[in-house]
N, C-alpha and C positions, 0 to 999 in steps of 0.2 A: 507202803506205809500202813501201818496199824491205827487208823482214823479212830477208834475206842478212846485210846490215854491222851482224854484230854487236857489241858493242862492244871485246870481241877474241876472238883467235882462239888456242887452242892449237898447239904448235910442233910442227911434222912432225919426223920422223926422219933425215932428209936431213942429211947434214953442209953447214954452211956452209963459202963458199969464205973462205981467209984472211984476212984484212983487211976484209971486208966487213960492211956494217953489220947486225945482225940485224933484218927485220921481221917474221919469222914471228909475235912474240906482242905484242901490242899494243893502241891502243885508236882505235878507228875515226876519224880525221875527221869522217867522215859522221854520227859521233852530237852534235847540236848540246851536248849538255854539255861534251863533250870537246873543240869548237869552241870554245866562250865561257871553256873553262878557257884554252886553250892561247893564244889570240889579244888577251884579257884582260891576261893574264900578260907578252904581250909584243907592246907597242905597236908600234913599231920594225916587227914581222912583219905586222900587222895593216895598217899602211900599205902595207906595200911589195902586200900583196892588191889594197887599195884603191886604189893606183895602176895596178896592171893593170890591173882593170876600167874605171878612168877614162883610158886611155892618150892620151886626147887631151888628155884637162883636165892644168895644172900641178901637179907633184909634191905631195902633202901632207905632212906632220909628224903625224903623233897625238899631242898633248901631254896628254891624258889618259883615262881611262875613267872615264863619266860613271855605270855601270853594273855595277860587276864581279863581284856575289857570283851565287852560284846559290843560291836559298831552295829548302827542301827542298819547298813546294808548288808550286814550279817543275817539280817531276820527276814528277808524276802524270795531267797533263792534256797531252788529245791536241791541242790547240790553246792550248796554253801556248806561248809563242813566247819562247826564248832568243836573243832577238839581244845584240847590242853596241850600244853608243850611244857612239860617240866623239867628242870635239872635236880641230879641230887649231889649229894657229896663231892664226890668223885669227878663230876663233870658229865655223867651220861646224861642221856635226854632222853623223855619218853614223851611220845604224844600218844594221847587216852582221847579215848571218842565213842560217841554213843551215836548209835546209827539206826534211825526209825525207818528211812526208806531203802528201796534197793534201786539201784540204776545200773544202766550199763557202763562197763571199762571200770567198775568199781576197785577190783584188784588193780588195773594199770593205775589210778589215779592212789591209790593207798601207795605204792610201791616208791612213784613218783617223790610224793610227800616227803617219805621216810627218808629218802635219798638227798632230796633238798636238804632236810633238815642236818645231814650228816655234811654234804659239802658247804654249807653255810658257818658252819662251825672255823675253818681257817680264813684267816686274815692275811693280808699280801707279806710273804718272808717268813709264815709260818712254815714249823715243819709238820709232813704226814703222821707223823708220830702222838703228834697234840692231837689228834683226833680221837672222841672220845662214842663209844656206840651209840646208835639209835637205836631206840626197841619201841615200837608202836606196837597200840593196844587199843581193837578196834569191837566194841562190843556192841554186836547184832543181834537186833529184835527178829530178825527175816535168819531162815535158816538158807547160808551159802553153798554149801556143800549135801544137799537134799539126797544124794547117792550116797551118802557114808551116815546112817542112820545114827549107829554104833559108836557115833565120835562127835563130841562138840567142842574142843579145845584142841587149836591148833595151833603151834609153833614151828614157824618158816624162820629158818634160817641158808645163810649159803655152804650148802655141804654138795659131793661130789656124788654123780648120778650113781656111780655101778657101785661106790663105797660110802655110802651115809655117815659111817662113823666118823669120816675126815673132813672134817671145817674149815673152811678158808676164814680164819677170824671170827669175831664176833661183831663186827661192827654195825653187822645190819639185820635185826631181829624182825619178826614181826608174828605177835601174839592174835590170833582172832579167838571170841567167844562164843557160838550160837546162843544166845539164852535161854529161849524155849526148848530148844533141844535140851541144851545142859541141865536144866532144872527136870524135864523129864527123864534123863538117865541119871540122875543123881549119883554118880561114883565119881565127887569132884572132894576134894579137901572142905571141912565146915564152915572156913572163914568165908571162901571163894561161893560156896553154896547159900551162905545168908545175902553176902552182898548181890549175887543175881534176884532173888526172892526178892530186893530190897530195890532194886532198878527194876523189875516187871512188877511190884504189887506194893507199892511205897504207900499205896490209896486204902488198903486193905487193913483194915485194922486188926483185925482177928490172925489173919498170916504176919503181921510185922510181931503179934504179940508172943508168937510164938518160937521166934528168933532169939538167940541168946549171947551173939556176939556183941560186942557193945560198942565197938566203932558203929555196927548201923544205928544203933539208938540212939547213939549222940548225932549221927546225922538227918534221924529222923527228928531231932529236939528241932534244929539248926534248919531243917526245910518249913517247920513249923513258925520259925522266926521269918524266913525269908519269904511269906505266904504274907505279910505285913506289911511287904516293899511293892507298894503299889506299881511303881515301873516297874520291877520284874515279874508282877502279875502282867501287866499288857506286855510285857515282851514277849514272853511266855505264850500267849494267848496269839501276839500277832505271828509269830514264829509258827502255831499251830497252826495257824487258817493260810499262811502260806505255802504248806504242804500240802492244805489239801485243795489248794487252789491248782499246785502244779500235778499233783494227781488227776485232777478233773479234767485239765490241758490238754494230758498225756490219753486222758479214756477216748478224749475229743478227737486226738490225732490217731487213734487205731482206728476210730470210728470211720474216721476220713478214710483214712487210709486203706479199713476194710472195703470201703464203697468204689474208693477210685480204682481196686482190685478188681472186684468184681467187674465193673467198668470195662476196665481192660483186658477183661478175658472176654467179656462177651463181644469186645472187637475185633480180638485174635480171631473167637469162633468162626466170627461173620465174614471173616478176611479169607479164612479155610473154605469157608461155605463158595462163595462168591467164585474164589481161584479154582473150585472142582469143577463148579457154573461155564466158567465165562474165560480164564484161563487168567494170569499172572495180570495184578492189575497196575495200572496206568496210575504213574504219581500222584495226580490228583486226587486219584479215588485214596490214595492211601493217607494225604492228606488230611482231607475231609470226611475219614474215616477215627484220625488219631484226633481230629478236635471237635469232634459230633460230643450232643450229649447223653444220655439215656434214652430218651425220648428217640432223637433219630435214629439210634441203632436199635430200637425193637422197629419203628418204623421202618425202615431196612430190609432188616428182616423178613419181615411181613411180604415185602414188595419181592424180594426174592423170591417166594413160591409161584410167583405167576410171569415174573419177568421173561422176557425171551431176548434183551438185550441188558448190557450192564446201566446202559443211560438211564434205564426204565427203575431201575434199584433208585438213584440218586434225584433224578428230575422230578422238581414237584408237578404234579399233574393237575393241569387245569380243564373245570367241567363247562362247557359251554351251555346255555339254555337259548 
């Protein structure tokens, strides 16, 4: 998770120049409630995204939001996924998503989604034929594919291993963005290159100024409005703090996890140590070796250099006066 894009930001002191639009105080892009509020709200904007990223495919329409409230158990979990699920004309379905952290099984669980979404589509006595594509469109702050430097926009589809040219349908799309990546190699179409600028630096006043597409600017008017709606300011904000609550979780259980490591190789060692000692050891000791805690296995250890039986390792020694 990128813990920076807050969900806003307090206003510097710096006079603004006249006529210009103020971004100094506002509410992230980047934070997917503020995403699913603003893109929600307005279909129109929503498309014109989804036509970037599809720049080769024909224009679409959003004719509705199949998805549009935010539940309040939506804002606590670190793999809670805020996307959109939209239809256009036609009947396809796109689900759009902004993804600030990374987790593991991320592609099975996107893959998942997409799939759901496609067999949720018929009803009992439907035929296969009503079936209309899914194309999900997952755009990542975290670079997924760190091995392909050279590429930040990729489009999976089901085509055949030894001949890529041959597609089994279209029914199952799926578009990812890197955006830090993408905005650093910049050789993307200019609509698709303002709206990333405009999801990683919405806060930015000087970079939004220099944007010329005008779908972002009408949504930068529209974020400027929704910066007023006090609930989706603490949405926003509680949605922040519970990512980086489940980040902190997650440092917590490496941390663990590093230690109960360590732990357990220094009982492996001592377990080595002892079997070269004393020879293959007795249940007990393996025991009372796998539930010892730090403390007893250096003290252990210790007692190893002088032992000349294995009792003498484990038996607390009492001093008489």
């Amino acid at each position: 998770m990128v813990s920076s894009n807050l969900p806003f930001q307090p206003a510097p002191s710096a006079d603004l120049k006249a006529g210009s639009r103020s971004q100094a105080t506002g509410l992230s892009l980047c934070n997917d409630v503020v995403f699913k509020a603003l893109f929600s709200r307005h279909p129109h904007l929503l498309a014109d995204l989804i036509n970037a990223v599809r720049h080769h495919a024909a224009p679409i329409r959003v004719e509705r939001i199949l998805n549009p409230h935010i539940l309040p158990q939506d804002l606590v979990g670190k793999h809670i996924v805020l996307d959109i699920l939209a239809e256009d004309a036609s009947g396809q379905r796109f689900g759009v998503e902004m993804q600030l952290g990374r987790f593991r099984h991320w592609p099975q669980r996107n893959v998942y989604g997409i799939a759901r979404s496609l067999a949720g589509q018929l009803q009992a006595g439907q035929d296969y034929r009503d079936l209309k594509p899914v194309i999900g469109i997952s755009l990542l702050v975290h670079d997924l594919f760190a091995d392909h430097p050279a590429k930040a926009h990729w489009h999976f589809t089901l085509r055949d291993a030894q001949d890529p040219t041959v597609q089994l349908g279209e029914a199952l799309q799926m578009h990812i963005i890197e955006l830090r990546k993408a905005e650093t190699l910049g050789a993307l179409p200019a609509p698709l290159l303002a709206w990333i600028a405009c999801l990683l630096h919405n806060l930015d006043e000087a970079a939004m100024n220099e944007i010329t597409h005008p779908p972002v600017h009408e949504a930068l008017s529209h974020l400027e409005t929704l910066y007023s709606d006090e609930e989706l300011r603490l949405a926003a904000e509680r949605r922040e703090q519970a990512l980086v609550d489940a980040e902190d979780m997650l440092d917590q259980a490496r941390y663990e996890g590093r230690e109960k490591g360590i732990q357990e190789g220094a009982a492996k060692l001592l377990a080595i140590q002892i079997t070269r000692k004393f020879g293959p050891l007795p249940d007990w000791a393996t025991t009372r070796m796998a539930q010892a805690d730090e403390t007893s296995l250096n003290r252990w250890a210790l007692r190893l250099l002088d032992a000349q039986t294995l009792d003498e390792i484990f038996v607390s020694r009492i001093t008489l006066r």
